[in-house]
Backbone bond lengths (Angstrom), bond angles and torsions (degrees), N, CA, C in turn:
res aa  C-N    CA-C-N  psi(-1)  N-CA   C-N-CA  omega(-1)  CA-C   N-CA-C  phi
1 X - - - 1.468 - - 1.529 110.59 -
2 X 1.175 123.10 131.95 1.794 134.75 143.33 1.063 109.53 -51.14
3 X 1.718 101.42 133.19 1.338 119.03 157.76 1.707 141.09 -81.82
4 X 1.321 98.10 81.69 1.536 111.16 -162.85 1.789 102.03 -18.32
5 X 1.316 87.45 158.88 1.623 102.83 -161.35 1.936 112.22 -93.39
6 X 1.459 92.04 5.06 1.414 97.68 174.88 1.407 106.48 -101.38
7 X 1.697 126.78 12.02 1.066 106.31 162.57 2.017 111.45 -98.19
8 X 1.098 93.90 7.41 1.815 90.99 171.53 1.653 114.32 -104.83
9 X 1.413 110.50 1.80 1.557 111.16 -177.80 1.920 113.54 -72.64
10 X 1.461 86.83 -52.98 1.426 76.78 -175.65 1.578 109.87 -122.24
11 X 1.634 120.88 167.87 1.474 110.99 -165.29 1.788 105.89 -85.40
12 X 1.473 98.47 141.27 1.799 114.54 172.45 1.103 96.89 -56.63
13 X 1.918 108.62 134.69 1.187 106.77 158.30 1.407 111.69 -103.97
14 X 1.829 117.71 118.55 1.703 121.72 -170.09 1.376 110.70 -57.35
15 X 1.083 121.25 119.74 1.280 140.97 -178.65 1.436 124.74 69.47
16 X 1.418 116.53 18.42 1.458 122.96 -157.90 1.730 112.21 102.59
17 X 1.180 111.72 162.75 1.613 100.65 167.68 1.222 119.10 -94.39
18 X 2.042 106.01 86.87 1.303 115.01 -170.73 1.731 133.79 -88.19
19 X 1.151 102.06 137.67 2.022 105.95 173.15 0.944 103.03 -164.33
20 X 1.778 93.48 102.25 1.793 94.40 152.80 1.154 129.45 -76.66
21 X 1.432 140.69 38.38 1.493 138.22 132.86 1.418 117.12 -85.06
22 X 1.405 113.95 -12.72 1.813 124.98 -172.85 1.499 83.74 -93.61
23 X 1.524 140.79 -20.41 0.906 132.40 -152.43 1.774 150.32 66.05
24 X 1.515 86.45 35.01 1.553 135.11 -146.21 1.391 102.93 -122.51
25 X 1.243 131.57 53.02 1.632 127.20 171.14 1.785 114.32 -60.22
26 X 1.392 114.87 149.84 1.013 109.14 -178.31 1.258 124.55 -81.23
27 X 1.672 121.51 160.91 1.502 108.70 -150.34 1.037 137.88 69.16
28 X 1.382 124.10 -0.89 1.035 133.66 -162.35 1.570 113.18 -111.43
29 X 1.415 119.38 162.04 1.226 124.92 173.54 1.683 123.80 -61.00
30 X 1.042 91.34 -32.87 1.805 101.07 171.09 1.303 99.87 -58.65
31 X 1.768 101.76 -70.31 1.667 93.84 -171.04 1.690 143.30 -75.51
32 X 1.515 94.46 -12.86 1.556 95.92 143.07 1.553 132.47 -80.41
33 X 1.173 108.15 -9.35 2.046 111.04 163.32 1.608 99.30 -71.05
34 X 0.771 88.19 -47.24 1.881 90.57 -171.31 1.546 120.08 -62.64
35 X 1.434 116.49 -57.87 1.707 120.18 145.88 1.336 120.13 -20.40
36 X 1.970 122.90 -52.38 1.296 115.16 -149.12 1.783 67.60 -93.23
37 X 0.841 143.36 -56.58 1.782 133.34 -155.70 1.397 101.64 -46.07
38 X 1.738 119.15 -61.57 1.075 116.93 179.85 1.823 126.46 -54.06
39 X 1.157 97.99 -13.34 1.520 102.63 168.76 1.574 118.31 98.76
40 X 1.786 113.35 10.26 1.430 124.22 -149.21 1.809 97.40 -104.73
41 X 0.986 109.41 166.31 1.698 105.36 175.46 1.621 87.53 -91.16
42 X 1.417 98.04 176.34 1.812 125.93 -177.98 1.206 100.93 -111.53
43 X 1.776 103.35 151.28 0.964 100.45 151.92 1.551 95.51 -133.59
44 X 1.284 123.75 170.20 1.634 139.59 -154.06 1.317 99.55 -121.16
45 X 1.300 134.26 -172.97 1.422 159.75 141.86 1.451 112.74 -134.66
46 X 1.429 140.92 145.29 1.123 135.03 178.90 1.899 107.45 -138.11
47 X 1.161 100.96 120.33 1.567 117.47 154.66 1.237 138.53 -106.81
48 X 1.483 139.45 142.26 1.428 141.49 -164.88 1.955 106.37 -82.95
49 X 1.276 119.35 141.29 1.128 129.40 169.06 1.162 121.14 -83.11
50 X 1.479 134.62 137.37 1.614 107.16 162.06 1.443 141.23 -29.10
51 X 1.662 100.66 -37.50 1.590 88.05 170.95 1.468 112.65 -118.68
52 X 1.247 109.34 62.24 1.340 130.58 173.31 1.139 117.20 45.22
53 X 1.450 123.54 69.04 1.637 136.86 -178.46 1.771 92.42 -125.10
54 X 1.401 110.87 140.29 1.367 106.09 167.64 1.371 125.83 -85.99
55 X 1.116 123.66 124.05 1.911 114.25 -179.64 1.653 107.08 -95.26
56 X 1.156 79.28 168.64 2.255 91.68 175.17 1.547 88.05 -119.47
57 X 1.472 95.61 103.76 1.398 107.34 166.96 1.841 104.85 -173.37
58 X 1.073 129.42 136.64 1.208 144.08 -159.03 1.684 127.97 -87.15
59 X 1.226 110.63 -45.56 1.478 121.52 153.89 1.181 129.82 -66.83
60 X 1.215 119.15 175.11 1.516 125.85 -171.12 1.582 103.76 -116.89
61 X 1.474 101.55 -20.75 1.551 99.28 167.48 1.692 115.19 -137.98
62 X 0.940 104.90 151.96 1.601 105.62 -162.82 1.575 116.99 -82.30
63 X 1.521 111.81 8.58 1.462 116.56 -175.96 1.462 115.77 -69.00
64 X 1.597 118.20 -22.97 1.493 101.56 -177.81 1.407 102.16 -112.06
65 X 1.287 129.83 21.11 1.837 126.10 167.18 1.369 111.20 -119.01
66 X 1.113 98.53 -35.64 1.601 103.87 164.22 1.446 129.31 -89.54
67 X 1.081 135.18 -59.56 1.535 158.33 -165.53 1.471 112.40 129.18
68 X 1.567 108.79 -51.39 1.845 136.07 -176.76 1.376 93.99 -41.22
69 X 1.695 96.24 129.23 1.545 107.73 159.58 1.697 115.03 -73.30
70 X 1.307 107.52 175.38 1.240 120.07 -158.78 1.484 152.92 129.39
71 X 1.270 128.83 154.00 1.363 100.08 148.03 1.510 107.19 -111.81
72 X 1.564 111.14 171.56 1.978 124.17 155.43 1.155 109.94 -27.69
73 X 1.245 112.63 -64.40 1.547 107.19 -129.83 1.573 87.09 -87.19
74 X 1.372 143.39 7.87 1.620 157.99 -171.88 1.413 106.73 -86.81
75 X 1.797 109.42 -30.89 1.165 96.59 -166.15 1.957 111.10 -124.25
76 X 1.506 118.93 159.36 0.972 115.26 -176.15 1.745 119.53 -62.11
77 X 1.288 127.19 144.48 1.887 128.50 164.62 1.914 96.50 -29.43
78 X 1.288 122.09 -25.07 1.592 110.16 -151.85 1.626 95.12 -99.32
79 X 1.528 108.67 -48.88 1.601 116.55 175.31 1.379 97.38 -59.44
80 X 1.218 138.02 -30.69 1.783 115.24 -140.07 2.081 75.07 -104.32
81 X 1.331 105.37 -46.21 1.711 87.24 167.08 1.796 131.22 -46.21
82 X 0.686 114.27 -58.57 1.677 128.66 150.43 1.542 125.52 -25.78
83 X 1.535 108.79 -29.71 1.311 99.76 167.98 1.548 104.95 -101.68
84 X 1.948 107.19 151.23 1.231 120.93 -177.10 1.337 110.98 -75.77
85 X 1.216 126.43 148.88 1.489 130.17 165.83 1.533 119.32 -74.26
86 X 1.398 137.56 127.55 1.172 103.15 -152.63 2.011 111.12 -78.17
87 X 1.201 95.14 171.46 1.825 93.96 175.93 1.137 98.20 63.39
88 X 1.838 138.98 3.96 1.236 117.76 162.18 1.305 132.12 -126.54
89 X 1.277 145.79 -107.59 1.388 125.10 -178.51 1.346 89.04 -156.97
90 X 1.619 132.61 -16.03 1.496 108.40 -168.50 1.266 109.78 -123.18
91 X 1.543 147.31 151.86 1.313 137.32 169.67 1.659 114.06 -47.85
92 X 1.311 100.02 -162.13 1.893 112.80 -178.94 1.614 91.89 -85.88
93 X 1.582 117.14 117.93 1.077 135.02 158.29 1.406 124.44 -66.43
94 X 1.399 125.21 128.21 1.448 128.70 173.69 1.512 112.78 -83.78
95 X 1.397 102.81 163.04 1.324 120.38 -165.45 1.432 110.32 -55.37
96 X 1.177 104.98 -39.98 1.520 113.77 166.51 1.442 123.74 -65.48
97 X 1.075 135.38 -25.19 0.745 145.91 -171.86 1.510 118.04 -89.72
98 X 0.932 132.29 -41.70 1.558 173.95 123.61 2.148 95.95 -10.11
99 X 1.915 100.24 -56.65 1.758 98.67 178.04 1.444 118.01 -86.84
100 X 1.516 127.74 -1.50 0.613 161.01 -161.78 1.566 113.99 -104.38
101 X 1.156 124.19 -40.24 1.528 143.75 175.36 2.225 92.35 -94.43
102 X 0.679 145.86 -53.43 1.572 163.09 -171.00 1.721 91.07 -62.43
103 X 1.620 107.55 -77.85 1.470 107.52 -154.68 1.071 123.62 39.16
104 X 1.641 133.83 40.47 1.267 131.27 160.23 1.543 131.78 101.77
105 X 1.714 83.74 -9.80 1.503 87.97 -176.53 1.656 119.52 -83.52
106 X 1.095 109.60 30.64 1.431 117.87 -173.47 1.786 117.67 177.57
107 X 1.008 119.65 144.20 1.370 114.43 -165.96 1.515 115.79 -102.78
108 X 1.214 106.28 126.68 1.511 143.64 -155.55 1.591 114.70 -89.50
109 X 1.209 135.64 116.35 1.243 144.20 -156.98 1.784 99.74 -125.16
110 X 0.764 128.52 106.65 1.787 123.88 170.22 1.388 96.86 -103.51
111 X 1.056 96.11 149.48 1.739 142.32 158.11 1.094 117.24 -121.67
112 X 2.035 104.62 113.20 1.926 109.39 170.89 1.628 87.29 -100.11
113 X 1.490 94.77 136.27 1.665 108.21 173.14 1.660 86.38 -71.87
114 X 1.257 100.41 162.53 1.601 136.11 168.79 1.846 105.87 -52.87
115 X 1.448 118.92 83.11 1.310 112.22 -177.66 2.029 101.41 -74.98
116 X 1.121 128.60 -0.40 1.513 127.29 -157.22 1.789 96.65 -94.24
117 X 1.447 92.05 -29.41 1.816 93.62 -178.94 1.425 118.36 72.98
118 X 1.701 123.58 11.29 1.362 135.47 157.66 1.505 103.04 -165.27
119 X 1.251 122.64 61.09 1.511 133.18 -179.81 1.772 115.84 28.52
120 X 0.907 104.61 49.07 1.400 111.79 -156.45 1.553 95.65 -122.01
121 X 1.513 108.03 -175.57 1.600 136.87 -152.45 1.990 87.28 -49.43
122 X 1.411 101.44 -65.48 1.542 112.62 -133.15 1.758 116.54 -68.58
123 X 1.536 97.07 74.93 1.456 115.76 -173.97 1.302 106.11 -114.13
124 X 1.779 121.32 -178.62 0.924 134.52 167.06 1.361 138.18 109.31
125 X 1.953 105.40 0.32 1.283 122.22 169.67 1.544 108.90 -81.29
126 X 1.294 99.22 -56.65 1.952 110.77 175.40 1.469 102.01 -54.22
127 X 1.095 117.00 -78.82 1.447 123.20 159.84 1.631 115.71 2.41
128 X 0.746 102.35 -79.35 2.237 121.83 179.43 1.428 92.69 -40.03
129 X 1.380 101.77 -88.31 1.543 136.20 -175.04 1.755 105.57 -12.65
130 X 1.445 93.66 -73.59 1.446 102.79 -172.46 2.029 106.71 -82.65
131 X 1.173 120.66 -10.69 1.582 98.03 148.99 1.430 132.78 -84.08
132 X 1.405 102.58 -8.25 1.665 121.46 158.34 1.754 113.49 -58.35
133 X 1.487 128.38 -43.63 0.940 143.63 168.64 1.205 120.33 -51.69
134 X 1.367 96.31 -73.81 1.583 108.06 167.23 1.586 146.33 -45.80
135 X 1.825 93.25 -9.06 1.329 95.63 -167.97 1.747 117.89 -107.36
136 X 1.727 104.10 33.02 0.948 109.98 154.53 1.305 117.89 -138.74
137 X 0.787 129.71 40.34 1.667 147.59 -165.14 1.537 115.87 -127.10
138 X 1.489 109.61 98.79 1.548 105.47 -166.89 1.503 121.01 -104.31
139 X 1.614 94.00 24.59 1.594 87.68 171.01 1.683 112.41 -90.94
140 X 1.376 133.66 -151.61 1.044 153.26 -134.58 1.332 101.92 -126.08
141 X 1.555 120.45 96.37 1.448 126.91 -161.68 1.836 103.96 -152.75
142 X 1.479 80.74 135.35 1.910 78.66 -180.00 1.976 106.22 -134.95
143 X 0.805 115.78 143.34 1.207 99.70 -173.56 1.799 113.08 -121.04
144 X 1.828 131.09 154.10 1.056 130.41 170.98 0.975 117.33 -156.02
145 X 1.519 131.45 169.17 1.257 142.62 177.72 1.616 124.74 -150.06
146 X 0.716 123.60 142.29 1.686 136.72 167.35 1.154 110.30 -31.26
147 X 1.627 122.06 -29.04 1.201 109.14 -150.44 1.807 95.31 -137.47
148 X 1.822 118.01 119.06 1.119 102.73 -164.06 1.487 105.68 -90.62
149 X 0.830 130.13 13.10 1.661 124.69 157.01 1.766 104.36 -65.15
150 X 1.197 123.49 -47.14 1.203 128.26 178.33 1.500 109.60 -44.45
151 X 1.308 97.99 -54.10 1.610 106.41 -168.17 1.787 112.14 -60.59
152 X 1.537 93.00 -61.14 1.558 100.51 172.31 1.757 108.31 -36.38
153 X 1.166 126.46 -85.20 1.532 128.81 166.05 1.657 120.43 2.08
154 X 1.399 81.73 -64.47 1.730 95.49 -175.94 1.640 102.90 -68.25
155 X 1.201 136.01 -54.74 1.491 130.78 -161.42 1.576 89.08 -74.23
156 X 1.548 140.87 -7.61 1.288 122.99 169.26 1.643 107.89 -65.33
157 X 1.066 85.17 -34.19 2.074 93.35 -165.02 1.513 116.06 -95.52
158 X 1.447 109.20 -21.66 1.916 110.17 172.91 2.208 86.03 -126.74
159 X 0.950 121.38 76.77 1.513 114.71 155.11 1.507 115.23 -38.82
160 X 1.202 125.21 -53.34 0.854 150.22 -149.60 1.974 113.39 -65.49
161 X 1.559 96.17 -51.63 1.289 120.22 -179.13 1.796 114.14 -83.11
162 X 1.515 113.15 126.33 1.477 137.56 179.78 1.918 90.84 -26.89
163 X 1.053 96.36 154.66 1.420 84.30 170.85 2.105 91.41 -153.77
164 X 1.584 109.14 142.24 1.579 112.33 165.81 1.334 141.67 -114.60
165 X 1.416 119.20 -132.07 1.261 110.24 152.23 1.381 85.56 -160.06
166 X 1.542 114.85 142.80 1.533 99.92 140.91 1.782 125.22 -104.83
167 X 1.052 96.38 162.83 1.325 106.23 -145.54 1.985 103.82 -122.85
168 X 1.610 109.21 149.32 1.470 101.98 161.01 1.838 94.50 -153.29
169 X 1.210 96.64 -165.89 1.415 103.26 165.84 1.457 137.43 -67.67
170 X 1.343 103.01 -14.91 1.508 130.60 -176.28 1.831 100.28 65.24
171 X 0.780 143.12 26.19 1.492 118.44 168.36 1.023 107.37 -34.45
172 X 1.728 114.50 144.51 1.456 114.61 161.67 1.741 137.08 -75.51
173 X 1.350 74.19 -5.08 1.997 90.13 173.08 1.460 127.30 -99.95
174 X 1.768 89.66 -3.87 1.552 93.74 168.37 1.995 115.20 -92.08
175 X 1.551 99.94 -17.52 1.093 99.73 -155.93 1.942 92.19 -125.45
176 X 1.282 121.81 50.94 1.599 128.08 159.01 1.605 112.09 0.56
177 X 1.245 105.79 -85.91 1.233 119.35 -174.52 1.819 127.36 -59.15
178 X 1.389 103.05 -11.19 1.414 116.59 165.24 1.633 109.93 -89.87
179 X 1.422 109.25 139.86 1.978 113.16 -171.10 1.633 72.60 -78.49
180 X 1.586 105.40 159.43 1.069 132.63 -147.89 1.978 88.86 -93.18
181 X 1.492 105.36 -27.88 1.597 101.54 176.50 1.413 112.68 -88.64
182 X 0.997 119.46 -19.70 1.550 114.63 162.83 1.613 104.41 -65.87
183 X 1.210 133.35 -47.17 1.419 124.48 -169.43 2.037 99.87 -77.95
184 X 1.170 104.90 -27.16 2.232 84.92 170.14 1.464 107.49 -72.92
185 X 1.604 120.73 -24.15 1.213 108.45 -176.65 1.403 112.00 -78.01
186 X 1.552 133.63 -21.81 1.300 129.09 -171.71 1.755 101.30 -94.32
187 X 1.150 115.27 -44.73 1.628 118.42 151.83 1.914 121.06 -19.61
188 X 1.572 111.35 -33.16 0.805 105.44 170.35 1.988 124.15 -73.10
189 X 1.374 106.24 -6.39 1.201 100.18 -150.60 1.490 138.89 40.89
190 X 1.152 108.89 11.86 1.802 105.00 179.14 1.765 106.15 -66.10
191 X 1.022 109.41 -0.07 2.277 100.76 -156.03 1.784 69.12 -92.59
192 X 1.427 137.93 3.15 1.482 114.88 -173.85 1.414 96.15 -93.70
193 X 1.679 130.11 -20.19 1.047 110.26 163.94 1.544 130.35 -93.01
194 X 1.773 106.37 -32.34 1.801 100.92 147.53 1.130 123.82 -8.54
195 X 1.311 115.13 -78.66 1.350 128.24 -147.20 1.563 109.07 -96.24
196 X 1.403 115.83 12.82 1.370 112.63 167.72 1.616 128.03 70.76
197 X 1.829 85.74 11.32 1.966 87.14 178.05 1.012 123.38 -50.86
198 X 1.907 103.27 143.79 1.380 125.38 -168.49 2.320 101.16 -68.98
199 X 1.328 90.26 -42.03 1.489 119.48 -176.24 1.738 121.54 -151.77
200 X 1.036 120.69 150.89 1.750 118.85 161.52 1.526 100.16 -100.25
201 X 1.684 115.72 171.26 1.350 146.78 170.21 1.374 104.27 -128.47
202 X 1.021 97.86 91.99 1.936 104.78 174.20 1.546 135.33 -88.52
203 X 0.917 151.73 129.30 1.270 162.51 -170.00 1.800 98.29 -47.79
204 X 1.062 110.68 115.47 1.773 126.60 -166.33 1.532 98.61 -80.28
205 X 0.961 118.58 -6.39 1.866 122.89 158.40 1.301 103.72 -80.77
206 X 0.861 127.56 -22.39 1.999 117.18 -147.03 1.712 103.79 -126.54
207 X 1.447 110.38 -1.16 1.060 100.64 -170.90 1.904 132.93 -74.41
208 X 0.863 98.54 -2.02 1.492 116.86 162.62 2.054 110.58 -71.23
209 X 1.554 133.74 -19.47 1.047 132.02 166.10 1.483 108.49 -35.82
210 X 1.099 110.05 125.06 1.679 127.95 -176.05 1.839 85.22 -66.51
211 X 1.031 171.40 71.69 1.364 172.25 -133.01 1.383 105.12 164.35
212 X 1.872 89.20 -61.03 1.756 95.37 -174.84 1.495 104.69 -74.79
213 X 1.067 117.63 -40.93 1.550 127.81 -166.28 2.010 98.05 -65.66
214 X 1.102 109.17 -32.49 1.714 104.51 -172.87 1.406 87.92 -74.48
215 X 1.529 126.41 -74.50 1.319 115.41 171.66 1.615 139.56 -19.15
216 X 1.139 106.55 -44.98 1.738 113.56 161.01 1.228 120.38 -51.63
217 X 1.482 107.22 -58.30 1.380 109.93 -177.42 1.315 110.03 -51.65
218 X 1.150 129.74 -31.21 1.165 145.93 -148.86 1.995 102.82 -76.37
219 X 1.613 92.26 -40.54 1.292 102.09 161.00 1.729 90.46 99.05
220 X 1.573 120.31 33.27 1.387 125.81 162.50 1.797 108.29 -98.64
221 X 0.968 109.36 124.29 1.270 111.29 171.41 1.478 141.27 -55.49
222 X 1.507 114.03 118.65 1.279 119.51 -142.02 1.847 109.16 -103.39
223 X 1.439 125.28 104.32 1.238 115.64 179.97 1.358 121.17 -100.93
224 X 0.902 133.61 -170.95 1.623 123.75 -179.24 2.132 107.98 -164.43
225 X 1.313 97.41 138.54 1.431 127.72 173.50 1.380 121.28 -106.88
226 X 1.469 123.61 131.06 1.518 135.46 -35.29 1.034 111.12 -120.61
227 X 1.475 118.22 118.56 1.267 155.49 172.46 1.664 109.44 -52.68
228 X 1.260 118.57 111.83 1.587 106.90 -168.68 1.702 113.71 -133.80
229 X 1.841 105.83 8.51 1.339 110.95 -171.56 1.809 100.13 -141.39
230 X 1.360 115.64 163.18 1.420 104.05 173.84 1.662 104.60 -78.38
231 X 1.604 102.74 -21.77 1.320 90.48 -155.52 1.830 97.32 -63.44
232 X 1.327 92.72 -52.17 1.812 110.20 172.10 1.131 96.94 -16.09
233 X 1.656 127.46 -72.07 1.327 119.89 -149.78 1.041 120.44 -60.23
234 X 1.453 115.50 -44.09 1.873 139.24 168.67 2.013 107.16 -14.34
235 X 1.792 84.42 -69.54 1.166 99.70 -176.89 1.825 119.26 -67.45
236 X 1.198 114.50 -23.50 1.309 110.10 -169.66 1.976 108.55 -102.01
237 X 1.106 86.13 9.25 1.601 118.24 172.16 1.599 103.29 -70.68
238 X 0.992 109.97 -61.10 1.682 133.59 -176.06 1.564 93.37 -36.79
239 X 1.228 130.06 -57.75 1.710 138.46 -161.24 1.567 91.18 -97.04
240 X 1.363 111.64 -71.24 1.699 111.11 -153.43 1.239 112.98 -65.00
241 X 0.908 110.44 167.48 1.540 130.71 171.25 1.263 116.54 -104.95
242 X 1.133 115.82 -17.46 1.644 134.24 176.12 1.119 107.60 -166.51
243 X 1.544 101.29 165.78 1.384 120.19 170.79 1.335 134.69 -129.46
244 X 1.571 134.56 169.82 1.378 113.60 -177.83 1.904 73.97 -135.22
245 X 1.255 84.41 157.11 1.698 106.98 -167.41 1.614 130.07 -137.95
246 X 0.751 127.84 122.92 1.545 124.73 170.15 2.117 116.76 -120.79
247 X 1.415 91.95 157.17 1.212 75.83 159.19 1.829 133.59 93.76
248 X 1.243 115.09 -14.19 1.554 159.73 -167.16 1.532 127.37 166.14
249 X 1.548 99.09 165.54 1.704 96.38 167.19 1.013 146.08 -58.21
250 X 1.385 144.37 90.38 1.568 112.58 -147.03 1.475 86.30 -97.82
């Protein structure tokens, strides 16, 4: 699949257009009202529920958005709704809930965090789940992950829907919990042509990697993660085609 061309018009806002002093946590319903007002595309995060509902929420444990100990995947779609976001007014919103608030008026970027816990095989619950979601929702949605087993999974179950990768350099000191040979093999970027990406989201430090740059030429569409200055953007302008942003106006 192509990546419709309304996701390079206007800039992603990372995680919604978030501030918790505006009272705008990320992921959150505030800060995706505020994104679609401001006129910016979204971008999402997605986590699995205990009973397999997808949430828009970014961690794996709820101690630094919430306060609540824990992890996600511990608690039910109904409990993890129930808790407040902090600095904001609404619990952890579901995926549905989330397309449902959107309806199309702006184009929608998800991110499934890494359910395998070393980018590896053991995917395909989140995966299911959220092309179950997706498959009545006719606005403008593309989806990716870190991890291309994830991706593969998902384009079994939504064919239909853009599918990416996001992408960095893999250092092994950025990424602890990844074995250090799983991160040279994803370093290679080849799983972006495996897996038939629509586009990558690349690490806005790294984007000069002769990887991304062969890819451009290539005439695959080049996005980049997270953009947090104008000046930043200027420069990451040069490679991307878009951007995802936090943090100011972009």
């Amino acid at each position: 699949m192509i990546l419709p061309n309304t996701f390079l018009e206007s800039p992603i806002a990372h995680r919604g257009l978030h501030d918790r002093a505006q009272g705008r946590p990320e992921n959150s319903i505030e800060a995706i009202t505020a994104a679609i007002e401001a006129g910016y595309g979204i971008e999402i995060d997605l986590q699995l529920s205990s009973d397999g509902v997808p949430m828009v929420f970014h961690d794996y444990d709820l101690g630094r958005l919430t306060g609540r100990q824990g992890a996600v995947a511990r608690h039910s779609a109904k409990e993890l709704g129930a808790i407040p976001l902090l600095d904001g007014e609404h619990g952890i919103p579901t995926l549905a809930d989330v397309l449902n608030l959107v309806d199309g008026r702006t184009p929608l970027l998800i991110e499934m965090k890494d359910q395998d816990g070393a980018m590896g095989p053991n995917t395909g619950p989140l995966e299911q789940a959220t092309a179950q979601v997706l498959a009545s929702y006719s606005g403008p949605v593309a989806v990716m992950s870190f991890n291309p087993f994830s991706m593969r999974e998902f384009a079994k179950a939504a064919p239909t829907l853009p599918i990416g990768l996001t992408t960095s350099d893999w250092k092994p000191e950025d990424w602890p919990t990844i074995p250090a040979r799983r991160c040279a093999e994803l370093a290679t970027l080849s799983d972006v042509v495996d897996v038939s990406a629509a586009f990558v989201s690349h690490d806005v430090a790294d984007l000069t990697n002769p990887a991304i740059l062969a890819l451009k030429k290539k005439g695959l569409p080049i996005l980049c993660w997270t953009v947090t200055s104008p000046e930043q953007e200027a420069q990451a302008r040069r490679v991307a085609d878009n951007i995802t942003f936090e943090g100011y106006a972009a």
